[in-house]
N, C-alpha and C positions, 0 to 999 in steps of 0.2 A: 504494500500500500504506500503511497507517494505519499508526500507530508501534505499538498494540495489537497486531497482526497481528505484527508484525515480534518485537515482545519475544516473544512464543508462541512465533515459528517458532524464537527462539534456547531456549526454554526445552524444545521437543523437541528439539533437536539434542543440549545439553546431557545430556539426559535418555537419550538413544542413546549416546552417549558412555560414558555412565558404566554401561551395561547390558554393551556391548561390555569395555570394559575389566575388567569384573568378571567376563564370561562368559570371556573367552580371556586373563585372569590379565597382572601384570607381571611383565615377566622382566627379570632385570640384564644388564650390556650384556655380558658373557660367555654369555649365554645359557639361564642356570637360577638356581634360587635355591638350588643345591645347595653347600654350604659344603665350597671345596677342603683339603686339607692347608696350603696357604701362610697360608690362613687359620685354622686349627687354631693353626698355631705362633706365627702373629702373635698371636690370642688368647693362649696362653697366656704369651709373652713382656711383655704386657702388663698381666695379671694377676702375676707377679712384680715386674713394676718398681713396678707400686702398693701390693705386701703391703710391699717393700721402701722406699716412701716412706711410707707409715702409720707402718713401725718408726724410723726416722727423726721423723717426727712425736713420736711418745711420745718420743724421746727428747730433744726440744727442749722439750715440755711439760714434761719433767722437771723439765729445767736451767733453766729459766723458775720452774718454781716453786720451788726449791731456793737462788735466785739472792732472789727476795722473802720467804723466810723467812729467810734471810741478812739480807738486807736489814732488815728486820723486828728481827731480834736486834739488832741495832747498834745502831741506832735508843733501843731500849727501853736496851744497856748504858749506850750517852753519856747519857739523862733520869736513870741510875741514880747518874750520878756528883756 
């Protein structure tokens, strides 16, 4: 068998493969792609702890920037003196 030949035969295999898998679908190892309750409440446990670290967020950005116009003022009072 010539190496030509050989790359073909893997390029139908290939090609079977991926007709198959698209014809009779992936399913997850539970058995469907159907989204249970466990997963409901994980999502949304999830989406609270990030609305709740965004607000947190702001509130570091605050003190960040409140902290450099502090800073900022000083600065300018001591050149003032």
């Amino acid at each position: 068998m010539n190496p030509f030949e050989m790359v073909a035969i893997i390029v139908v295999a290939v090609m079977i493969a991926s007709v198959l898998r698209a014809k009779y679908g992936h399913r997850n190892r539970d058995g469907g792609g159907e989204v249970t309750a466990k997963d409901q409440a994980e999502n949304l446990r999830l989406r609270e702890e990030v609305g709740e670290l965004k607000e947190r967020i702001k509130v570091l950005e605050r003190i960040t920037v409140e902290k450099e116009n502090s800073l900022a003022r000083q600065i300018e009072e001591l050149r003032d003196r």
